[in-house]
C-alpha positions as a Markdown table, in Angstrom:
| # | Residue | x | y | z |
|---|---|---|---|---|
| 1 | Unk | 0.0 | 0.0 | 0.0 |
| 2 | Unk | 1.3 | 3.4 | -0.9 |
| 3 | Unk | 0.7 | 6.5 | 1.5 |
| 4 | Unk | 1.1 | 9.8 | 0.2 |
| 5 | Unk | 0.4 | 12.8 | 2.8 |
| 6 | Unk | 0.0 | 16.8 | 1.8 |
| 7 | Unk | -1.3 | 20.2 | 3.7 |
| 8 | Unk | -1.1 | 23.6 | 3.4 |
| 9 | Unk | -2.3 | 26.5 | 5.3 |
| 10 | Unk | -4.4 | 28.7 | 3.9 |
| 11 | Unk | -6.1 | 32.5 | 4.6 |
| 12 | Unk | -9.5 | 31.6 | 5.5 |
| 13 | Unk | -12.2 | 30.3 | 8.5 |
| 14 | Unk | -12.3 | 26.7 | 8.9 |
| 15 | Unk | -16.2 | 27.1 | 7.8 |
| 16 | Unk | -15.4 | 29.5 | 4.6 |
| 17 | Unk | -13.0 | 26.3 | 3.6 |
| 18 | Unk | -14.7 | 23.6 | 3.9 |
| 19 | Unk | -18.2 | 24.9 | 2.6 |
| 20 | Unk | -15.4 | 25.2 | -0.6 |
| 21 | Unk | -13.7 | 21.3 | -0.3 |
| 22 | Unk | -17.3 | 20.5 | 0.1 |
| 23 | Unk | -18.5 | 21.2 | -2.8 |
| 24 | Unk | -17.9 | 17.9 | -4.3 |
| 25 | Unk | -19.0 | 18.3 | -8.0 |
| 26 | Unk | -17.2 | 21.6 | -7.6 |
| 27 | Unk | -13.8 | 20.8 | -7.8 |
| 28 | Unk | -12.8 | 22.5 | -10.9 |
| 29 | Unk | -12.6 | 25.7 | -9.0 |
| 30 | Unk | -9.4 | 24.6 | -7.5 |
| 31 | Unk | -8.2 | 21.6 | -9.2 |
| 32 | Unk | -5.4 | 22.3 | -11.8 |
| 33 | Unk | -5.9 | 19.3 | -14.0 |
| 34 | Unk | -9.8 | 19.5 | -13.8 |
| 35 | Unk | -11.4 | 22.0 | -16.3 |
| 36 | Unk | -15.3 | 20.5 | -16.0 |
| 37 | Unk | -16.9 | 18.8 | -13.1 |
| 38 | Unk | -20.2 | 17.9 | -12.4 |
| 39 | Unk | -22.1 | 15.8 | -10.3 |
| 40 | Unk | -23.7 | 11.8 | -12.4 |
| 41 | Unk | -25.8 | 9.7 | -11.9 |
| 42 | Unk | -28.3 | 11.7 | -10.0 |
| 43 | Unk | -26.1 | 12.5 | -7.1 |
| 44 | Unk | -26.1 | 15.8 | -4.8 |
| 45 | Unk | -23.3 | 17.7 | -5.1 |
| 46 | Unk | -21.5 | 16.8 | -1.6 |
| 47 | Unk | -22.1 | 14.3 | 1.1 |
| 48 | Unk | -22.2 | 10.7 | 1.4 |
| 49 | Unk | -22.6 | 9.1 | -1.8 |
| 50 | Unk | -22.4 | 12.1 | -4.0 |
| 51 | Unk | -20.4 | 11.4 | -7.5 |
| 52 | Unk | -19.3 | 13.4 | -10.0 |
| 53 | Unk | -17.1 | 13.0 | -13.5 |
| 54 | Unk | -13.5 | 15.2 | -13.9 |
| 55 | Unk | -13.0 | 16.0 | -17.1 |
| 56 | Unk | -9.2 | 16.0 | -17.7 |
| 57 | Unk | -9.4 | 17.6 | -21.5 |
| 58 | Unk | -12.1 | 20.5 | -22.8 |
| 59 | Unk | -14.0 | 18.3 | -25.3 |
| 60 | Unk | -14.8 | 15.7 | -22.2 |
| 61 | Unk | -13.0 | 13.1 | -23.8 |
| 62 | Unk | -10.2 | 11.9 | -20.9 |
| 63 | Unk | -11.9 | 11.6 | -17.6 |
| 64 | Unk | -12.2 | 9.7 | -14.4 |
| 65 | Unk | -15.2 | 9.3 | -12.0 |
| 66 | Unk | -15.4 | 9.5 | -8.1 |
| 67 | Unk | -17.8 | 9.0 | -5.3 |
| 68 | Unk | -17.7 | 10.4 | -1.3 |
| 69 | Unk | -17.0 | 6.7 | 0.4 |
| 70 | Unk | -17.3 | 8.1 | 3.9 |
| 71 | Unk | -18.1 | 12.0 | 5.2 |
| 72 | Unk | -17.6 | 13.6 | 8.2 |
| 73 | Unk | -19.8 | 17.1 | 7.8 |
| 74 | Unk | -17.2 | 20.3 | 8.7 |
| 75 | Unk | -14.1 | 17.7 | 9.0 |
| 76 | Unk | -13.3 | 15.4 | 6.2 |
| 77 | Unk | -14.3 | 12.7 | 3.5 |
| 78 | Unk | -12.9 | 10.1 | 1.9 |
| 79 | Unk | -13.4 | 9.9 | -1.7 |
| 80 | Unk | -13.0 | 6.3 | -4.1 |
| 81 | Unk | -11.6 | 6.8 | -7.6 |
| 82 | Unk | -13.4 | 4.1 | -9.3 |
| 83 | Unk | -14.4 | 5.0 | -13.2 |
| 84 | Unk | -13.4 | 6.1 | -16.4 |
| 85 | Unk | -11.1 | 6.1 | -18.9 |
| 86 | Unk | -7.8 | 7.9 | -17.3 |
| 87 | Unk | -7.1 | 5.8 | -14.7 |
| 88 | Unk | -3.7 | 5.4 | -13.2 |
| 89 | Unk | -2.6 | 1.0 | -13.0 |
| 90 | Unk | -3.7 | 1.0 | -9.4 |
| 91 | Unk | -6.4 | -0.7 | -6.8 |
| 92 | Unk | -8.1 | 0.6 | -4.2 |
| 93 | Unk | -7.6 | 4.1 | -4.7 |
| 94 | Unk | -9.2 | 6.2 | -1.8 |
| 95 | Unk | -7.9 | 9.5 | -1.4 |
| 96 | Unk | -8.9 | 11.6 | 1.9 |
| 97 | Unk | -9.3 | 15.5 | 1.9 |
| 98 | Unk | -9.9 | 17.6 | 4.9 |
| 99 | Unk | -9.5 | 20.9 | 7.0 |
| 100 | Unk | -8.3 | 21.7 | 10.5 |
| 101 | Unk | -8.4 | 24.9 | 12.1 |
| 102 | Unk | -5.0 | 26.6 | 12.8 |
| 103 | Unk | -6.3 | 30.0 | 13.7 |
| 104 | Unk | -9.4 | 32.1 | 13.6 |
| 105 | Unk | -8.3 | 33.3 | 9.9 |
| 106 | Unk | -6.5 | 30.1 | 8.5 |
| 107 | Unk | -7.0 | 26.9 | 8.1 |
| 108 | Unk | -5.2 | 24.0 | 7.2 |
| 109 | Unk | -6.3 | 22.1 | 4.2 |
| 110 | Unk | -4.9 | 18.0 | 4.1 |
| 111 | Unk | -4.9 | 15.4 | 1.6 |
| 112 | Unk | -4.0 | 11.7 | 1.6 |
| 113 | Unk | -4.0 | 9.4 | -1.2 |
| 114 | Unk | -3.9 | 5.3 | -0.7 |
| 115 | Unk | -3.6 | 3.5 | -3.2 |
| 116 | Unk | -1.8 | -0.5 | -4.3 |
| 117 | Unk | 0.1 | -0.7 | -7.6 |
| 118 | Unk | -1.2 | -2.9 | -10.2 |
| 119 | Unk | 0.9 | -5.8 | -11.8 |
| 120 | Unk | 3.0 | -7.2 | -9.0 |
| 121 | Unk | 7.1 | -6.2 | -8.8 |
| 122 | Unk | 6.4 | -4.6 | -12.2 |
| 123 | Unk | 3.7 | -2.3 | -10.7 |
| 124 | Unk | 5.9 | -1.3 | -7.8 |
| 125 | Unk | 8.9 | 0.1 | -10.3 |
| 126 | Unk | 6.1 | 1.8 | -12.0 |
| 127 | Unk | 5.1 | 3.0 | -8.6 |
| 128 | Unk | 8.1 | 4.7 | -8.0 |
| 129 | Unk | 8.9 | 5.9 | -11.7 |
| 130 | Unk | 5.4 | 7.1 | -12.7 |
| 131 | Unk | 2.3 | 7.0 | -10.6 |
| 132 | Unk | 4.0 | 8.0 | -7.4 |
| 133 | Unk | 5.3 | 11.0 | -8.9 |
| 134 | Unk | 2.2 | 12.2 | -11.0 |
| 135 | Unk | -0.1 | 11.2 | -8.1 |
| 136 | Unk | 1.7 | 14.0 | -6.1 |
| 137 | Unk | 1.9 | 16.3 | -8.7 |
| 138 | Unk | -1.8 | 16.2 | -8.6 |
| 139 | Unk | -2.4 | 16.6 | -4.6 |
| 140 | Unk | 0.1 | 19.3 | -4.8 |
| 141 | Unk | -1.6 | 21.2 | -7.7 |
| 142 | Unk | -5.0 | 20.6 | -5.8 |
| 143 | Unk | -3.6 | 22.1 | -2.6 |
| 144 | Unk | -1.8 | 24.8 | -4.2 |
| 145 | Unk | -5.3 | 25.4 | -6.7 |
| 146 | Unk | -7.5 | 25.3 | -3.2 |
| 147 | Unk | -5.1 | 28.0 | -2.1 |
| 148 | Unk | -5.1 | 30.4 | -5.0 |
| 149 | Unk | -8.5 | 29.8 | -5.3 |
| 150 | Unk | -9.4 | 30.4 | -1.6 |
| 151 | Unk | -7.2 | 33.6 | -1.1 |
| 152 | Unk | -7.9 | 35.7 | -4.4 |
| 153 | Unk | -11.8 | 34.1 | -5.3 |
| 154 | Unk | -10.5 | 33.5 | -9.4 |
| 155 | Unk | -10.8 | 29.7 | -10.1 |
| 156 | Unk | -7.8 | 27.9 | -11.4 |
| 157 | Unk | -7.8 | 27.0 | -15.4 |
| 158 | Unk | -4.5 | 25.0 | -15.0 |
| 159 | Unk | -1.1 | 24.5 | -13.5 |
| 160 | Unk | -0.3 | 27.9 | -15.7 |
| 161 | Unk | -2.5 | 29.3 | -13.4 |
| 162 | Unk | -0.5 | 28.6 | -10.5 |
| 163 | Unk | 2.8 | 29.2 | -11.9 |
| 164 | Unk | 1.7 | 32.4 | -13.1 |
| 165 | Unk | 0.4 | 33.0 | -9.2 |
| 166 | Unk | 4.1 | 32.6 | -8.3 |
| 167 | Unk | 2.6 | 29.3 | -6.5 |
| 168 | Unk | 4.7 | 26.8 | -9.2 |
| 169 | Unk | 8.4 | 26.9 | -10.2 |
């Protein structure tokens, strides 16, 4: 099982950010590699059992879809990458996103991704060359979008967004 752990401390109430994480179907907003969102199959847009589709591309084409697993209202919720057609070699792929007050005025925003490699001793090379690597690009850029987004109100088009932001090398 791989762990990967990420925060950041953003300029905002604990309440103003997670009424924002919460918005499941909303993640576009913030998420750098995510220009469409929207909730599927019916679902509401957060809680327990909410789903929605990332689109990864603008004509809709590359995307994955994702269901709450487990919500805690105001503190965290686990979310299970299960669908579509851009999904990394892995199993069980749960990744956890939450906030924790650090002051009146900032908060700080956590993600945690679990996942197991596909394909054995080949899987776990690949781990370490590819999906480990791209997985944390992606937590970073949503941490880093969940910031930008938070502290100036613009939503975030890309990881051009963030580097022009100053937030990316």
């Amino acid at each position: 099982m791989t762990k990967l752990n990420f925060d950041i401390t953003v300029n905002a109430t604990k309440d103003e950010a997670w009424k924002s994480l919460a918005d499941f179907a909303g993640v576009y907003t913030f998420h750098p590699a995510v220009p469409k969102s929207y909730a599927i199959n019916g679902s509401s847009h957060t809680g327990l059992g909410a789903e929605r589709r990332c689109e990864l591309n603008s004509d809709g084409s590359k995307y994955i879809e994702e269901r709450i697993v487990r919500f805690v209202d105001g503190e965290e919720y686990d979310v299970d990458i299960y669908g579509g057609n851009q999904m990394p070699p892995v199993n069980n792929f749960i990744v956890t996103l939450g906030v924790e007050s650090v002051s009146a005025n900032q908060t700080r925003i956590y993600v945690r991704a679990n996942y197991e490699p596909k394909f054995g001793p080949v899987g776990m090379v690949m781990n370490m060359m590819m999906i480990k690597p791209f997985i944390s690009k992606a937590m970073n850029g949503i941490l880093l979008g969940f910031k930008h987004h938070m502290e100036t109100g613009k939503p975030v088009q890309s990881f051009g967004t963030l580097k022009a932001a100053g937030l990316l090398a």
